[in-house]
C-alpha positions in Angstrom: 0.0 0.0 0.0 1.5 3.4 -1.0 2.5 5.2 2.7 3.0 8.8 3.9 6.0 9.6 1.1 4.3 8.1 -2.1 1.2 10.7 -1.4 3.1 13.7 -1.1 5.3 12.5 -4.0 2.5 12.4 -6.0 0.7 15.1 -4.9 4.1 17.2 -5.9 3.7 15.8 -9.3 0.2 16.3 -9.5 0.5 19.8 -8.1 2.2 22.1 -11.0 0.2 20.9 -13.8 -3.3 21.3 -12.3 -3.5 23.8 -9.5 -4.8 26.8 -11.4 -5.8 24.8 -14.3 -9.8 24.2 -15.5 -11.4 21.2 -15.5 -12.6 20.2 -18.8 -13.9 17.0 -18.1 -14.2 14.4 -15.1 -15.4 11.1 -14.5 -15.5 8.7 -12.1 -17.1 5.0 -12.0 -19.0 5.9 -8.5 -21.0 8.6 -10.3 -19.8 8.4 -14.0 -19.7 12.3 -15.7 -19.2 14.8 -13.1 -20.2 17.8 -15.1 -20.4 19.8 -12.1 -16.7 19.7 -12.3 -16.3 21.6 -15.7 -14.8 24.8 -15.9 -14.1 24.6 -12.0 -10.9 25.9 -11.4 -8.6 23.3 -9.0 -7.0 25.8 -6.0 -5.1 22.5 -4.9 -3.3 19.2 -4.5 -2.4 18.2 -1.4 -1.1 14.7 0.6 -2.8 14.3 4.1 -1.4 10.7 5.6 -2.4 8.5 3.0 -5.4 10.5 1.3 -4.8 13.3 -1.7 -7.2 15.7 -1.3 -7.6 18.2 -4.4 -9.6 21.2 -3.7 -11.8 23.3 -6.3 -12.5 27.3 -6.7 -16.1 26.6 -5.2 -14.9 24.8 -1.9 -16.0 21.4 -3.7 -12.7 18.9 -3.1 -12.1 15.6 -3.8 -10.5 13.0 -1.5 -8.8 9.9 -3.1 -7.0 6.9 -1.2 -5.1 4.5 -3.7 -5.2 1.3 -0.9 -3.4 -1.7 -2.1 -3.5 -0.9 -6.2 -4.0 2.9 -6.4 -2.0 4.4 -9.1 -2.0 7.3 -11.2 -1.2 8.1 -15.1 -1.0 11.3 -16.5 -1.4 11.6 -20.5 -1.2 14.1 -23.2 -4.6 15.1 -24.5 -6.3 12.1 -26.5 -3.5 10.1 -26.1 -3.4 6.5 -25.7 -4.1 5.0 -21.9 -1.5 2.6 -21.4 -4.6 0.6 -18.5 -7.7 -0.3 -19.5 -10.5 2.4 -19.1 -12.6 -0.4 -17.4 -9.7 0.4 -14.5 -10.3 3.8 -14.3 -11.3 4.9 -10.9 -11.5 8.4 -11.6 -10.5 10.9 -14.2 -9.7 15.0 -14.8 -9.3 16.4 -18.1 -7.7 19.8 -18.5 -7.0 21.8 -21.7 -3.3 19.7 -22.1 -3.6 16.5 -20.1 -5.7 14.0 -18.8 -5.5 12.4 -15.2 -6.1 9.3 -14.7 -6.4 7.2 -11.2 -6.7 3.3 -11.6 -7.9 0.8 -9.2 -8.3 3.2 -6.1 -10.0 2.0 -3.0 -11.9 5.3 -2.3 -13.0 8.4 -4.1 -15.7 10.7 -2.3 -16.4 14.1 -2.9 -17.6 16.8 -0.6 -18.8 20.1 -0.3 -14.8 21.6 1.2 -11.4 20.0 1.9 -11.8 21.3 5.6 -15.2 18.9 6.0 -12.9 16.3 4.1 -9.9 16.3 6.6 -12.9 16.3 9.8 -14.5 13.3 8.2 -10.7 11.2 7.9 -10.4 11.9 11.8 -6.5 11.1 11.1 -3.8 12.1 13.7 -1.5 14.1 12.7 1.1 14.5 9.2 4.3 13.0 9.7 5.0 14.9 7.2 3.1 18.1 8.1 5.5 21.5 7.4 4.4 21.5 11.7 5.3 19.1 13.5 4.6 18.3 17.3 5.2 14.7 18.9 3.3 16.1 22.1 -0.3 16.3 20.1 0.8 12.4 18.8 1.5 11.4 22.2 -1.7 12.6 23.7 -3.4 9.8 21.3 -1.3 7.3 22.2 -2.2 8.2 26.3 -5.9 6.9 24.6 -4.7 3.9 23.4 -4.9 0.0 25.3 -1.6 0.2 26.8 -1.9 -4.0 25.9 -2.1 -2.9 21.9 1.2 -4.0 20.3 3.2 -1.3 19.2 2.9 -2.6 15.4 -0.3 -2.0 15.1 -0.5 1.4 16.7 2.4 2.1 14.1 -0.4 1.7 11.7 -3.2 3.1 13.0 -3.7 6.8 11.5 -5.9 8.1 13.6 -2.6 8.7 15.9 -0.4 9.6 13.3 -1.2 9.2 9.6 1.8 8.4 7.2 3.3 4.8 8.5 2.2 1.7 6.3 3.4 -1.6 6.4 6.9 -0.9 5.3 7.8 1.7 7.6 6.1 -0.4 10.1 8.6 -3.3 10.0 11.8 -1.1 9.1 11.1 0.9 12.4 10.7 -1.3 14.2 14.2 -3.2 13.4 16.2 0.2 13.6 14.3 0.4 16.9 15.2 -3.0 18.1 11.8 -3.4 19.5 9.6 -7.0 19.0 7.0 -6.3 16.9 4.4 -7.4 19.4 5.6 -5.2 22.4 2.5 -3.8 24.3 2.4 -0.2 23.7 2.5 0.5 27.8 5.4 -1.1 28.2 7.6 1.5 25.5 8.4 4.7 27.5 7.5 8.7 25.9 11.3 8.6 24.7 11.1 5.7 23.1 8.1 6.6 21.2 9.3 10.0 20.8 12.2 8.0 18.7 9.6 5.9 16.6 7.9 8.7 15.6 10.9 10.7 14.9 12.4 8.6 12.9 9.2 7.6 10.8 9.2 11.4 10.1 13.3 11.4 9.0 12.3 8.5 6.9 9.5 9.8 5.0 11.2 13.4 4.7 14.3 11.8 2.9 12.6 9.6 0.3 10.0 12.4 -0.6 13.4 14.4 -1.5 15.2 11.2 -3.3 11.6 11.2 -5.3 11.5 7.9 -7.5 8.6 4.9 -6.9 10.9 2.5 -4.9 11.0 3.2 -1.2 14.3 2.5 0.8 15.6 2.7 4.3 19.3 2.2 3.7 18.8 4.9 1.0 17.8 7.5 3.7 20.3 5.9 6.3 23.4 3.9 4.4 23.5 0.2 4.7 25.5 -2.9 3.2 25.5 -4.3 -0.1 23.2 -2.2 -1.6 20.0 -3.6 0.0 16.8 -1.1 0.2 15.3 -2.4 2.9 16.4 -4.6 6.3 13.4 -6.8 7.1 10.2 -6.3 5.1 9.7 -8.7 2.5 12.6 -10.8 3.6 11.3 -13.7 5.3 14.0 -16.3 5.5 16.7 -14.3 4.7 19.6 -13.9 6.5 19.5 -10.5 9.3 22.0 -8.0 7.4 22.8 -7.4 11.1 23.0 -10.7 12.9 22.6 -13.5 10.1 18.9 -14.5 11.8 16.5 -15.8 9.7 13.6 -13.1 9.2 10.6 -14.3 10.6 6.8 -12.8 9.5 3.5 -13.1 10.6 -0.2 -11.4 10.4 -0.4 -8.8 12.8 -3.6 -7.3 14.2 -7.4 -6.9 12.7 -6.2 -6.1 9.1 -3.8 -9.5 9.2 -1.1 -7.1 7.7 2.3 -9.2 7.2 5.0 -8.0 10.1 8.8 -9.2 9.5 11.3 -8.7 12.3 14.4 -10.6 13.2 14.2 -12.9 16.2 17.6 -11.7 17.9 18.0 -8.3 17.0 14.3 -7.8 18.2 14.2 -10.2 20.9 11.0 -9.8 23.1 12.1 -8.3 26.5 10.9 -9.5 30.1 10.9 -5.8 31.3 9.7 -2.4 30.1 11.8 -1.1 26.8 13.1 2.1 27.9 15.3 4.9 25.3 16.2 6.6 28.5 15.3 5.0 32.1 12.5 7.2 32.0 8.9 5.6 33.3 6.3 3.6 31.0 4.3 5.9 29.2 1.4 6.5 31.6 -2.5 6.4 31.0 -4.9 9.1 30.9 
């Protein structure tokens, strides 16, 4: 599933060659023509977590989440689609191109992009121009301190951005078992996590380019992207471990981790010495 980076990649893409342009055309295969899109002007093309959001001259906005298959094409004109138009999720015609989204999980409309971000109910951007760990921890105080700290990762109502990738690669670099109750990882611990996802998803926005990497944004052997997701069996680029996966909370997403380098621990996993995070 494209993560926090891939959206605002996109929407960087997306964003020069539509803000200010008019909309010529639009479908989608919810509603089919949306003429009530022609000669609206877009204002803009934005990435919030996981979503793209593109807003309209008369406060309409559109919000589109890609899930598993979501991609993207942009074309000349009357060009040739290199997908089939039975794909087509959704697309905007301007007076030069044509945008085309295939095989998205979600496309809704509403009346403003503010009523849009109120309706996602999604914590807060890792990759947000602002960014304070204090209004992420304050969600995390809400949370079962006996949820496993994988699947807070991906839970984007605390802090939207992390997918399954970043999930597992965190993790590793954090030397915490992916199954860890979330009250037993102190606030500097966390404030790690988080800090790092944010690092992470800063650097490969900047490197651009489809294919995400870890060792890209932090240097690592033999030219390997990643260190555990998507290696099951391999050896540990640290230790020589077997990578081990398995499903992982409601969703059943895949979790890899190395067995030694993220043993579980008998006592609380503390950055600091400092106390488990407390309850509120």
């Amino acid at each position: 599933m494209p993560e926090g980076d891939t959206l605002h990649r996109l929407a960087n893409a997306l964003r020069p060659a539509l803000v200010g342009e008019a909309i010529t055309g639009a479908w989608s295969h919810a509603w089919g023509p949306l003429d009530a899109l022609k000669g609206e002007e877009v204002t803009s093309v934005e990435a919030v977590g996981k979503h793209l959001l593109i807003a309209f001259a008369r406060e309409g906005a559109l919000r589109v989440h890609l899930g598993m298959r979501g991609v993207w094409h942009a074309y000349h004109r009357g060009g040739p689609w290199k997908r089939s138009p039975e794909a087509a999720s959704l697309w905007l015609e301007t007076a030069r191109f044509t945008f085309v989204c295939f095989h998205a999980s979600q496309v809704e409309w509403s009346t403003s992009s503010s009523s849009q971000r109120r309706a996602l109910h999604l914590g807060p951007d890792l990759l947000a121009a602002e960014y304070d760990f204090s209004l992420i921890l304050a969600r995390l105080r809400r949370c079962d301190p006996k949820r496993s700290i994988g699947e807070v990762l991906l839970d984007q109502r605390i802090a939207s951005g992390i997918g399954n990738v970043y999930k597992s690669e965190l993790l590793f670099l954090e030397g915490l078992h992916p199954w860890t109750p979330l009250g037993r990882i102190d606030e500097t611990k966390l404030k790690a996590i988080y800090g790092l996802a944010r690092k992470l998803l800063q650097r490969n926005v900047a490197m651009g380019g489809r294919r995400r990497t870890v060792f890209g944004a932090l240097g690592g052997p033999g030219g390997a992207r990643l260190w555990v997701y998507n290696r099951v069996g391999k050896a540990c680029l640290r230790c020589g471990t077997s990578v081990a996966t398995r499903r992982q909370g409601d969703q059943a997403r895949s979790t890899f981790w190395c067995p030694s380098c993220q043993a579980e621990a008998p006592e609380t996993l503390s950055a600091s010495g400092a106390n488990p995070l407390p309850s509120s």
